[in-house]
C-alpha positions in Angstrom: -24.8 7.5 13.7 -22.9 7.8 10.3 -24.0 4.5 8.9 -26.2 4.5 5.8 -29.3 3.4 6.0 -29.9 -0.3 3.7 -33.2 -1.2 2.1 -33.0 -5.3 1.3 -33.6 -5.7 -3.0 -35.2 -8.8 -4.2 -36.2 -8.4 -8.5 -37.6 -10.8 -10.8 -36.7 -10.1 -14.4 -37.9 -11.1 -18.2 -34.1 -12.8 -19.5 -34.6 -10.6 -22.4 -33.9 -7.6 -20.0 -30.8 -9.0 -18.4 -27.9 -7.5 -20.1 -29.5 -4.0 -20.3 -31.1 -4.2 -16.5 -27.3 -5.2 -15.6 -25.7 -2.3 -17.5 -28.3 0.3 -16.1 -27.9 -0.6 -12.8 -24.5 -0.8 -13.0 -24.1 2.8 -14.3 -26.6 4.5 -11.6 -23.7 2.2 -9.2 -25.7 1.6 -5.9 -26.7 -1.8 -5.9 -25.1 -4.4 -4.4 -26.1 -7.7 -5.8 -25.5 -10.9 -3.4 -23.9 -13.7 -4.5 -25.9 -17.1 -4.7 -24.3 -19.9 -2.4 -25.1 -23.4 -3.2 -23.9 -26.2 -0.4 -25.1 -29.2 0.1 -27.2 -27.2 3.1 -28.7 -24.8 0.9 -28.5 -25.5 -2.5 -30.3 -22.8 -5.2 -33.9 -23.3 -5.6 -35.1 -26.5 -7.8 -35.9 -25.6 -11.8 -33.1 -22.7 -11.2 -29.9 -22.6 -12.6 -26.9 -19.9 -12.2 -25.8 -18.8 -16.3 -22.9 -20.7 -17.2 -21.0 -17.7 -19.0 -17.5 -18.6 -17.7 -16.0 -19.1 -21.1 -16.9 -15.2 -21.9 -15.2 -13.6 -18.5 -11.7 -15.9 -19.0 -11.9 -14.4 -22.8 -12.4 -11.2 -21.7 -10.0 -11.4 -18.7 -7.3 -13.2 -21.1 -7.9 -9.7 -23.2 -7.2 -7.4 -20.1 -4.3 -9.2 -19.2 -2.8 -8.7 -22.8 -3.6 -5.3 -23.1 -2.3 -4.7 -19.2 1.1 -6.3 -20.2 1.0 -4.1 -23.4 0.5 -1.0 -20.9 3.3 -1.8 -18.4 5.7 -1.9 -21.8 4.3 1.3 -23.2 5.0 3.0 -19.7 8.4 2.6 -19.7 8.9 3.8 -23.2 6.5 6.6 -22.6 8.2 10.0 -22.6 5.9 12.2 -22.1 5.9 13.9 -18.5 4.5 12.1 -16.1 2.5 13.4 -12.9 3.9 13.2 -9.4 0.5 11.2 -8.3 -1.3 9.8 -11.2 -5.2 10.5 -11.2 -8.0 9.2 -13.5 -8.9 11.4 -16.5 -12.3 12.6 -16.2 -14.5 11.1 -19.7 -18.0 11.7 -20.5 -20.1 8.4 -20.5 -21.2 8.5 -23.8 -18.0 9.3 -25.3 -16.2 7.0 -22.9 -18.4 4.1 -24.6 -18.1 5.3 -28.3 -14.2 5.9 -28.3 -13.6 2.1 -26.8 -15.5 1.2 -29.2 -13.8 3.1 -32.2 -10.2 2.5 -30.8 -11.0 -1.2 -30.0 -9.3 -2.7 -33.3 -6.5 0.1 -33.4 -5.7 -1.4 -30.0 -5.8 -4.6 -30.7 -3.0 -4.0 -33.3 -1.1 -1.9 -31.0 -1.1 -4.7 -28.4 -0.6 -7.3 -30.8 2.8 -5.2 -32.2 4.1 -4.7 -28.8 3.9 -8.3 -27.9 6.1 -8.9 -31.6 8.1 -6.0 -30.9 8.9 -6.8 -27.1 9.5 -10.8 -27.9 12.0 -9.9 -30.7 13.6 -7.4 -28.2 14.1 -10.2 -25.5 15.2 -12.6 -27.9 17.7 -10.0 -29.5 19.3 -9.5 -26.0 19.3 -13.2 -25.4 21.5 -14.0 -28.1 23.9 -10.8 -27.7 24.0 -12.1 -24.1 25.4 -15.5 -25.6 27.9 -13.5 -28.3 29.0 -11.8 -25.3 30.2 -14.6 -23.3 31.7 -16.5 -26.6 33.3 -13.4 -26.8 34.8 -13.7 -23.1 35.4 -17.2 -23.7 37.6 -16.7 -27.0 39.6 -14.0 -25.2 42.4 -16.3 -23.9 42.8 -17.8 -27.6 42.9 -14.4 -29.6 46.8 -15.4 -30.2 45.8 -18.7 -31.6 46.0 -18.6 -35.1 44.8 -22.0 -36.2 41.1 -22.2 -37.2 38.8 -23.2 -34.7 36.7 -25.6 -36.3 39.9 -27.5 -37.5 39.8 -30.3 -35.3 42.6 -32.5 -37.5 43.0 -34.2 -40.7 42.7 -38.0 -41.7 45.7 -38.9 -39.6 46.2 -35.9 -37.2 44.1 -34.4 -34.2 44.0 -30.9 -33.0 42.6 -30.2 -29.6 42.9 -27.7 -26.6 42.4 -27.5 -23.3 43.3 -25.8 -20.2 46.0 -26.7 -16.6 46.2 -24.7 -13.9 48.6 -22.3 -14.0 50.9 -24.0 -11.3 51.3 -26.6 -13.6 55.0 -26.8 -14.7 53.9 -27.4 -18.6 57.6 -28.4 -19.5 57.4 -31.6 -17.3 53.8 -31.8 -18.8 55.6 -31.8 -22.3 58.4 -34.4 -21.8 55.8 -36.9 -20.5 53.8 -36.4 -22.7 57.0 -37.1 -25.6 57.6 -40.5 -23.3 54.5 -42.1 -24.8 53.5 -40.1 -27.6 56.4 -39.2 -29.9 54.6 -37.0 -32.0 52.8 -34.7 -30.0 53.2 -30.8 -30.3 52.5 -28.5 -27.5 51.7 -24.4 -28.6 51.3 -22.5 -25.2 48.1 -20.2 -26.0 47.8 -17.9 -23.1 47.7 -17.7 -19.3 46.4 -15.7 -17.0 45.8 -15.7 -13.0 44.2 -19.4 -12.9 44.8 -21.4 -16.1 47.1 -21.8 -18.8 46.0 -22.2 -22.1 47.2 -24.8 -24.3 46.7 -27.1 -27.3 48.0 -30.0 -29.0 48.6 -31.9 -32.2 49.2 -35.9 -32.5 48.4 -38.6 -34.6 44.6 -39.5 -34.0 45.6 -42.9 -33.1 47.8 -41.5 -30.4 44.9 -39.0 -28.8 43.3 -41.2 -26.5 46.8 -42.0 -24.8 47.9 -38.6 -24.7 44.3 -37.6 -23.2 44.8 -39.9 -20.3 48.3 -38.8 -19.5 47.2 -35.1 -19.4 44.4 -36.2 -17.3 47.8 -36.7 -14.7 48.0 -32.7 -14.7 44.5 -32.1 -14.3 44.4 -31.4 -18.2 40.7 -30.2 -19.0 39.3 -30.4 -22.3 37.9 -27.2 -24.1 36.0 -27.3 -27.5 36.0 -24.3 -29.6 34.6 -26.2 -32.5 31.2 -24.3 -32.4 33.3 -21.2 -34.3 34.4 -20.5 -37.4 37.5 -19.5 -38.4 40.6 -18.5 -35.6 39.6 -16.8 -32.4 40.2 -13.2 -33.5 38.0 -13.8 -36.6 35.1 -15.9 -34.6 35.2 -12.7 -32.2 35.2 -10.3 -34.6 32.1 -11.8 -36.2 30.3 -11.9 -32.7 31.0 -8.1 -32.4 29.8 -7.4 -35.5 26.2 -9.2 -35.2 26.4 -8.1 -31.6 26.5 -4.6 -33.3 23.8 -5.5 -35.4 21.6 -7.0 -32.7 21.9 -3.4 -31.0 20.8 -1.7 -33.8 17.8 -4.0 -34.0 16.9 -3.0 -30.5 17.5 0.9 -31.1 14.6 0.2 -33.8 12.5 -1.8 -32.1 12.3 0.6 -29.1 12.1 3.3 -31.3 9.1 1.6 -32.6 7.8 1.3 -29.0 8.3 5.0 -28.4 5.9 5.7 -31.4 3.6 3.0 -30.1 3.7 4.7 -26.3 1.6 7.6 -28.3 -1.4 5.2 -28.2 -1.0 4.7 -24.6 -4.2 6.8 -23.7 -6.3 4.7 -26.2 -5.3 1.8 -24.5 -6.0 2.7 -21.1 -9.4 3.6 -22.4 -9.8 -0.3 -24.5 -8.5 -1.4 -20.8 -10.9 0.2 -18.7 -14.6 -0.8 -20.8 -12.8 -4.1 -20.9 -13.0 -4.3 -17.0 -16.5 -3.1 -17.3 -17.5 -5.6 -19.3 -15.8 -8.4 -17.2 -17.7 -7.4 -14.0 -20.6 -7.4 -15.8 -20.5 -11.0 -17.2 -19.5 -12.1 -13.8 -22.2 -10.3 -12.3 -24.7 -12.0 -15.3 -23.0 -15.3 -14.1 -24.2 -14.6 -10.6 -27.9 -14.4 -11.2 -30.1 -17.2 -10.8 -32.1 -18.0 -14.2 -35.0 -20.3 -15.3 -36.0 -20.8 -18.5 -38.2 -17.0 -18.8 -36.6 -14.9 -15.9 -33.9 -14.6 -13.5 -34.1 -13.0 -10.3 -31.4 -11.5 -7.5 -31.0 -10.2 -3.8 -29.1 -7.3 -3.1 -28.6 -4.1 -1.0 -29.1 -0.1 -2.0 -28.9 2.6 0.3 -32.1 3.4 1.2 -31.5 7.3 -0.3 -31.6 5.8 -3.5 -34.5 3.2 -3.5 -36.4 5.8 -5.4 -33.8 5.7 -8.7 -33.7 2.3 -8.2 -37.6 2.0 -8.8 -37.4 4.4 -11.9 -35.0 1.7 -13.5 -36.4 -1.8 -12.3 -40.2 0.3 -13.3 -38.5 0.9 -17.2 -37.3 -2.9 -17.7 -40.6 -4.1 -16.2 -39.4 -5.9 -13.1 -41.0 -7.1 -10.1 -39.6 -6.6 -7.4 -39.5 -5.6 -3.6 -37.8 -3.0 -1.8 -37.7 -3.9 2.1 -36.2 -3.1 5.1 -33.8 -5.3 6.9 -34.7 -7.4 9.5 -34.0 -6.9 13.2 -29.6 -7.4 14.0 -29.7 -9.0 10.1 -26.1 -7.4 8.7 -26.3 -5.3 6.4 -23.3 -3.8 4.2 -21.6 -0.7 5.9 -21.1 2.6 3.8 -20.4 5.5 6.1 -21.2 8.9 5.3 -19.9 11.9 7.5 -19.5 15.6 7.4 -16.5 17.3 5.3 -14.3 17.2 8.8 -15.2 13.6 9.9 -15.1 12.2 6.1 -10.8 12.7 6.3 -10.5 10.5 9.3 -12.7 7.6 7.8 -9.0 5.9 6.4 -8.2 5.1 10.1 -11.3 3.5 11.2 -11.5 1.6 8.0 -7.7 0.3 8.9 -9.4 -1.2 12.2 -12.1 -2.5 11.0 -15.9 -1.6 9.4 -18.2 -1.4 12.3 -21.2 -3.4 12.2 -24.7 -2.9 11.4 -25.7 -2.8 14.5 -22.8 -0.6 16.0 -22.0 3.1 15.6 -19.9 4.8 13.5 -16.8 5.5 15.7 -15.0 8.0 13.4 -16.9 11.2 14.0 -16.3 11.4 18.1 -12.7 9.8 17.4 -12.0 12.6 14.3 -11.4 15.5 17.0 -9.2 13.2 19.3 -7.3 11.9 16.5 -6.9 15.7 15.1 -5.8 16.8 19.0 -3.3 14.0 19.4 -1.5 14.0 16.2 -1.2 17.9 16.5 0.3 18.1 20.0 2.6 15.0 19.3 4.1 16.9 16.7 3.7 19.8 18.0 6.0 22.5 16.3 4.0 25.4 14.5 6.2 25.6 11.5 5.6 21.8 11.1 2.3 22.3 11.2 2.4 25.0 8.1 4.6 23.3 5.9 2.3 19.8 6.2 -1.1 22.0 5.4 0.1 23.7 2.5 2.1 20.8 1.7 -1.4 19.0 1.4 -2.9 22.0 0.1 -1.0 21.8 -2.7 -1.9 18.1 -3.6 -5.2 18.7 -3.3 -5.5 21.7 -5.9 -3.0 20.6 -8.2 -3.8 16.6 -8.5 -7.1 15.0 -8.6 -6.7 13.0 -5.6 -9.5 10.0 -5.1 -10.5 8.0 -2.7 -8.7 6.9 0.4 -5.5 9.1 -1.4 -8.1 11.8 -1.0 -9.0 11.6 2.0 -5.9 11.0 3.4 -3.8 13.9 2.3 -7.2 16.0 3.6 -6.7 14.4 7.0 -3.2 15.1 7.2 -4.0 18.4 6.2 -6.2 19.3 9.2 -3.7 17.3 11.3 -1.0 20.3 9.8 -3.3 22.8 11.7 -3.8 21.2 14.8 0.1 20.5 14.9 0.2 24.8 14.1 -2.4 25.0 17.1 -0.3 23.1 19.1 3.1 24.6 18.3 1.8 27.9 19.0 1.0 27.4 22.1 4.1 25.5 23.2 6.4 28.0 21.2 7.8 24.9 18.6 8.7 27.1 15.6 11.7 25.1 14.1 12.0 24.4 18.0 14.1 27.6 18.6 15.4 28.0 15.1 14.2 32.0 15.3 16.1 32.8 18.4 19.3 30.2 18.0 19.5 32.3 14.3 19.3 35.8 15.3 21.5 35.2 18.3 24.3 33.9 15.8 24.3 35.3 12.4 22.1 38.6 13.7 24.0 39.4 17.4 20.9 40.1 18.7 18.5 37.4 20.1 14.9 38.0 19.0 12.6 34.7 20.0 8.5 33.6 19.8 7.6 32.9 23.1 4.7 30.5 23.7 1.7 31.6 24.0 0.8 28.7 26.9 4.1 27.3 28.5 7.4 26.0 27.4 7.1 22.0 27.8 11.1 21.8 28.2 10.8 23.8 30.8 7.4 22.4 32.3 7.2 19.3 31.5 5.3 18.1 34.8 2.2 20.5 33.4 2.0 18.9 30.0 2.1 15.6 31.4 -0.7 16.4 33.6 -2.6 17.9 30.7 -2.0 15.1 28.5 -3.4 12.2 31.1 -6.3 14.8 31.7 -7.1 14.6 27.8 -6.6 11.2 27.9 -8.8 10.2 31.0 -11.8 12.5 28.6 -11.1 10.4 25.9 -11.2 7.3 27.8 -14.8 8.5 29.4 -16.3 9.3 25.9 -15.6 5.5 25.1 -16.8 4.0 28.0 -20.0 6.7 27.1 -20.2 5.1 23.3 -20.5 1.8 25.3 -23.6 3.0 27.2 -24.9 4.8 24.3 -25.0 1.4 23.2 -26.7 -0.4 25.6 -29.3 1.6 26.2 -29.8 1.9 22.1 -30.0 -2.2 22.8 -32.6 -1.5 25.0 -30.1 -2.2 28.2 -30.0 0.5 30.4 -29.6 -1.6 33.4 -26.4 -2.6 32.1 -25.3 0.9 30.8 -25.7 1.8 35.0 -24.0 -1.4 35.9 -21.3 -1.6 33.7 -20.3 2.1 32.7 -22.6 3.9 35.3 -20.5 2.8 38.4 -17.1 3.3 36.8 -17.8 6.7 35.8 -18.8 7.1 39.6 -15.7 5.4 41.2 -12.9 7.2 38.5 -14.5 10.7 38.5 -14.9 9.9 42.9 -11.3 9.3 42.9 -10.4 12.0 41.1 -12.3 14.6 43.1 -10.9 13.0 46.6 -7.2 13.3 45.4 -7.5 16.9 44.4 -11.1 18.4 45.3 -9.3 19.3 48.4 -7.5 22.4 46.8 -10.6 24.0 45.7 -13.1 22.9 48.9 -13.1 20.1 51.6 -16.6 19.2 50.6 -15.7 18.1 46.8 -13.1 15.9 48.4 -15.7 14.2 50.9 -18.5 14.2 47.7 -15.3 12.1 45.6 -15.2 9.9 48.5 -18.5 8.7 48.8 -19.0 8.7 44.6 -16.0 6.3 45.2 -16.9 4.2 47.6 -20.8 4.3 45.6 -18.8 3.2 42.7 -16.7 0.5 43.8 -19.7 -1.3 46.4 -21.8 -1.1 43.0 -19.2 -2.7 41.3 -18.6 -5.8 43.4 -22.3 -5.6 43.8 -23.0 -6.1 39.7 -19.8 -7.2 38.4 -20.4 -10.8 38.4 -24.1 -11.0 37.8 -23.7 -12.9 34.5 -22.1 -16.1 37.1 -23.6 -18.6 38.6 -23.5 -19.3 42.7 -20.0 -18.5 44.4 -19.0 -17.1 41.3 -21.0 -13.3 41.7 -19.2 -12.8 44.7 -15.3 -13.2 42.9 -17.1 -11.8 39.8 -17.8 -8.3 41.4 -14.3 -7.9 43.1 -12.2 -9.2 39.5 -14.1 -6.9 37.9 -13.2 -3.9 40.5 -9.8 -5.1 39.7 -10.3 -3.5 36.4 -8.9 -0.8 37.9 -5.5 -1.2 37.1 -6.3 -1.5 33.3 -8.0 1.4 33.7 -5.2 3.2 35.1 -2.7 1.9 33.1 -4.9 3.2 29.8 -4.5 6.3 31.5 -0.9 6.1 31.9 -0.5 5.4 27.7 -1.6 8.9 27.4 1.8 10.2 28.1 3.0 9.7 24.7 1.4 12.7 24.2 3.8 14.6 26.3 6.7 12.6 24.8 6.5 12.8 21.3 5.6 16.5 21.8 9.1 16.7 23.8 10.9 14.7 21.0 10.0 17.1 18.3 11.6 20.1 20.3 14.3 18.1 21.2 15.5 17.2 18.1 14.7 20.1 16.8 17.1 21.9 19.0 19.6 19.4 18.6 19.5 20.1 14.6 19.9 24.0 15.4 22.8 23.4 18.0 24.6 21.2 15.2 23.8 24.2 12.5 25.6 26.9 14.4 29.1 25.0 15.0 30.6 26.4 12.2 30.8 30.0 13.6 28.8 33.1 12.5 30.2 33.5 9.1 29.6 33.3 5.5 30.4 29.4 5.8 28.5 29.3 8.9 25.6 30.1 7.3 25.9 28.1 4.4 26.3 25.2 7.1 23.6 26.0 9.4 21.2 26.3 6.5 22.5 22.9 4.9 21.8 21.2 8.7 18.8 23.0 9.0 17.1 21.7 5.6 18.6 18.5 6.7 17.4 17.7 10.0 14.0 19.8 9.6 13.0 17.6 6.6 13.9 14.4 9.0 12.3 15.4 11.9 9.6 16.3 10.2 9.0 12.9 8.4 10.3 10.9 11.7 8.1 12.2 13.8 5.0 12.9 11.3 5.1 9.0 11.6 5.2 9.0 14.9 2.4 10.8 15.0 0.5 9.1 12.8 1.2 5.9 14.2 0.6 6.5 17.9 -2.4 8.8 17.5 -3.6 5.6 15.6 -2.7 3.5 18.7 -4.6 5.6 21.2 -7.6 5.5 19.3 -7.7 1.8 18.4 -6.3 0.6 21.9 -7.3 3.0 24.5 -10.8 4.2 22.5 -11.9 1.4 20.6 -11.8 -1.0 22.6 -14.0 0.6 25.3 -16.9 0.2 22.9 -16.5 -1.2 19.3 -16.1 -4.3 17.4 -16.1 -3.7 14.2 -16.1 -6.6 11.6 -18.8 -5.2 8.9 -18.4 -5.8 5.7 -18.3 -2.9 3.4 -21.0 -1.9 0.7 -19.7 -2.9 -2.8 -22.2 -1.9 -5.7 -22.3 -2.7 -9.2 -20.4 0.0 -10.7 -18.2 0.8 -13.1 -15.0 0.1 -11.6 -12.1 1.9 -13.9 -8.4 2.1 -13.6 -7.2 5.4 -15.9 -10.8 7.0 -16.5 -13.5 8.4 -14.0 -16.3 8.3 -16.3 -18.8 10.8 -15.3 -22.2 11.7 -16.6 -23.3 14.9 -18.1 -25.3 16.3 -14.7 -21.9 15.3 -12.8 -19.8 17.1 -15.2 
């Protein structure tokens, strides 16, 4: 239905064309070349071989990842103003390919000075990282006025240490004087845990005085690594630390003038992903010793460009269609409406070749239910100009693109919807003027009140619902009968449609004439016999009898799906709620000049959370509906999606002149 048409591509080419057939074909960007698989079940054709260019993509993929690390540095010195969404600058094709070229060795250098620039940064804040905690560590010794690398003399031995504080250091002492007479203690410092001590002895007299400190838990500390006493040694740390920072100021200061090539090296960065896919797609081909030849895909739209280019670098080749239920690659192509709501049938799944495109009978649904979950007209404003906005201010692509268009419809089917349910601020209008105004002015809705009549909603809701569910189970015999089963479509969709719709018309034909409640009778009973009948004529034996009557006990599923559609009703419901709620809390602190000043602080509040709470809500359960209750009435889905040859940028859209 919306599923582009493929043509199958098979080309035989002179090797002295390759690189120039490659880049042509990847600029026009609607061929998909297939990948040769060789297995020990199909190996490539004998006297072929696949180019060996592996050596050239891991240079020039070694290259982008340099140049990507030299982008994510340049970012975060960049200080020029930066977009809200970021969007690819639009470059003409020529001039995209001329300025790489130019600014390829200025980028080089640029990249190649970040790297220095960013490596002596790191190591600079590695080292004052390690002053730092010297620093820390020489804290409890700044009173200690002995050298630090003065470990003794020839006969004499200087060392420190820490106790624990608890330690009663004049027992410690006199010890110590028991077996070593000439020991001196200096108590350093303490503070909450340790105290800080150190000791002078003759050197022949350390390793005894060692082991009787080891009695008081006496731990060893070296401060040998620094020169001169504590207060000095920190004082130098300070001072290179000092000098460290300054290095860094420059060097980032460096980076901030380097952060002005930033463009250039986006633009170095993106032909260097060009070229990459195009070597790999070189190293895909199959070559002899004279040509090389490919498979492919193009949409069949374009077979005639296709020609003009495989005609210029004399090629053979055939352009064919596919064979019968052969799968082809899915691109989907819709109206302007249907084109916003492709995101959420990508999200399920691509359908497959052989399938329909689900997303322009689920695009209206989806726009319906998101609008009446939300429901509140106000809502439904600020999310369409909201979008508006993005759209004319930032050059949205892609799924971004189309998402913030679909949400923008969804804004006016949420205004729709609030209109006619009265949801403006839920009663923001009439809860304000009754306050701060002493006079109640309100928008009534234009259809009901769903607070107040809730019981009608709900029944329009499951009545929306059931129509949904019938335009699947109508997609499934679409199907069939496209499959050249129309048997089945009777059997399968034909008899359901009989026994719901029957049952429908017997429970409430009565209130418009007897006769449409006798006519849902028999459509029922027509129905359900039918079912039983067909159900089980896949089985074998016994098994068509218990067949037919499991699959009548579909029913329940059926009714069950129906039953989902209630969320409908009570997301719509939590929106007003909430939003009442908010209003209620706004008007607490009286009519006055603070009262206002509250309610419109709790009014901003709570409208900006129910508004993103239930946005999501939304979102996610109109998603629900469609891939639950819709889907899987009639599609499968598991195509794989259309990938051509193209030039494939990150921070350019390179356009050419007719597209500009």
């Amino acid at each position: 239905m919306a599923i582009v048409e493929m043509s199958k591509l098979s080309v035989i080419c002179l090797n002295n064309q390759k690189k120039r057939l490659i880049k042509e074909l990847m600029s026009l960007g609607v061929v998909e070349i297939d990948k040769p698989v060789s297995s020990s079940e199909e190996p490539i054709p004998e006297g072929t071989f696949l180019a060996n260019n592996s050596a050239e993509v891991s240079h020039l993929e070694a290259q982008i990842a340099a140049y990507g690390a030299t982008l994510d540095t340049l970012k975060s010195y960049d200080e020029s103003k930066k977009p809200l969404f970021s969007s690819r600058k639009e470059v003409n094709e020529e001039e995209f390919f001329k300025e790489a070229e130019e600014y390829s060795e200025l980028v080089k250098q640029v990249s190649e000075d970040t790297a220095k620039l960013v490596k002596k940064t790191a190591e600079a804040r590695s080292e004052i990282n390690k002053l730092t905690l010297l620093i820390k560590g020489l804290e409890p010794w700044k009173d200690f006025d002995l050298p630090l690398e003065n470990t003794g003399t020839k006969t004499s031995a200087v060392f420190t240490g820490v106790v624990s504080v608890k330690t009663d250091t004049d027992a410690l002492l006199n010890t110590l004087l028991e077996e070593v007479p000439s020991a001196v203690m200096q108590k350093v410092s303490s503070d909450k845990s340790q105290t800080y001590l150190c000791f002078i002895c003759l050197k022949d007299e350390k390793s005894k005085a060692l082991e009787i400190l080891r009695q008081f838990s006496f731990t060893t500390v070296s401060l040998s690594e620094n020169k001169g006493t504590a207060a000095e040694a920190s004082a130098s740390y300070e001072k290179r630390i000092s000098a460290l920072n300054e290095d860094i100021a420059s060097n980032e200061a460096e980076l901030k003038e380097l952060a002005k090539q930033k463009e250039k090296v986006e633009l170095v960065y993106d032909d260097l992903l060009i070229k990459r896919d195009r070597a790999k797609a070189i190293g895909d081909l199959l070559n002899t010793k004279k040509v090389f030849c490919f498979e492919g895909w193009i949409p069949t739209a374009s077979a005639d460009k296709v020609r003009g280019i495989l005609d210029k670098n004399e090629c053979y080749y055939e352009i064919s269609e596919p064979i019968k239920n052969e799968e082809t690659p899915i691109m989907l192509k819709n109206n302007k409406f249907a084109e916003c709501f492709e995101p959420v049938t990508v999200m399920y799944s691509m359908p497959l070749a052989t399938e329909v495109d689900p997303t322009p009978i689920m695009a209206p649904f989806y726009f319906l239910f998101f609008g009446l979950m939300l429901s509140d007209a106000a809502y439904g404003i600020i999310l369409s100009v909201a979008c508006y906005i993005l759209l004319k201010k930032f050059k949205l692509e892609g799924t971004m693109q189309k998402m913030v268009k679909m949400f923008f419809w969804c804004g006016i089917s949420t205004f729709f919807w609030g209109a006619l349910l009265g949801g403006w601020f839920g009663d923001a209008v009439s809860v304000f003027s009754s306050t701060f105004l002493g006079k109640e002015y309100a928008i009534n809705p234009i259809w009901i009140d769903p607070l107040s009549e809730p019981m009608t909603l709900l029944i329009f809701s499951l009545i929306l619902g059931a129509i949904h569910m019938f335009v699947g189970m109508g997609m499934q015999a679409y199907m069939l009968i496209k499959d050249g089963k129309p048997w089945d479509a009777l059997f399968d969709i034909g008899f359901w449609y009989m026994l719901l719709i029957g049952l429908v018309l017997f429970a409430v034909g009565s209130m418009v004439t007897p006769v449409l409640s006798t006519i849902g009778m028999w459509m029922a009973i027509i129905g359900a016999v039918g079912i039983v009948l067909t159900g089980g004529r896949a089985k074998k034996g016994f098994g068509k009898v218990t067949g037919g009557f499991s699959s009548l006990y579909e029913i329940t599923s059926y009714l069950s799906d129906v039953l989902s559609y209630s969320r409908l009703l009570a997301l719509g419901l939590a929106t007003g709620v909430i939003a009442k709620v908010v209003n209620i809390l706004g008007t607490l602190a009286g009519s006055g000049i603070v009262g206002l000043i509250v309610f419109i602080c709790i009014f901003l509040f709570g409208t900006v959370f129910n508004l993103a709470i239930n946005a999501l809500g939304a979102y996610v359960h109109s998603c629900r509906l469609q891939y639950v209750e819709f889907f899987g009435k009639f599609f499968t889905g598991g195509g794989k999606a259309f990938e051509p040859l193209t030039k494939n940028t990150k921070y350019f859209k390179i356009v050419n002149k007719e597209e500009q």
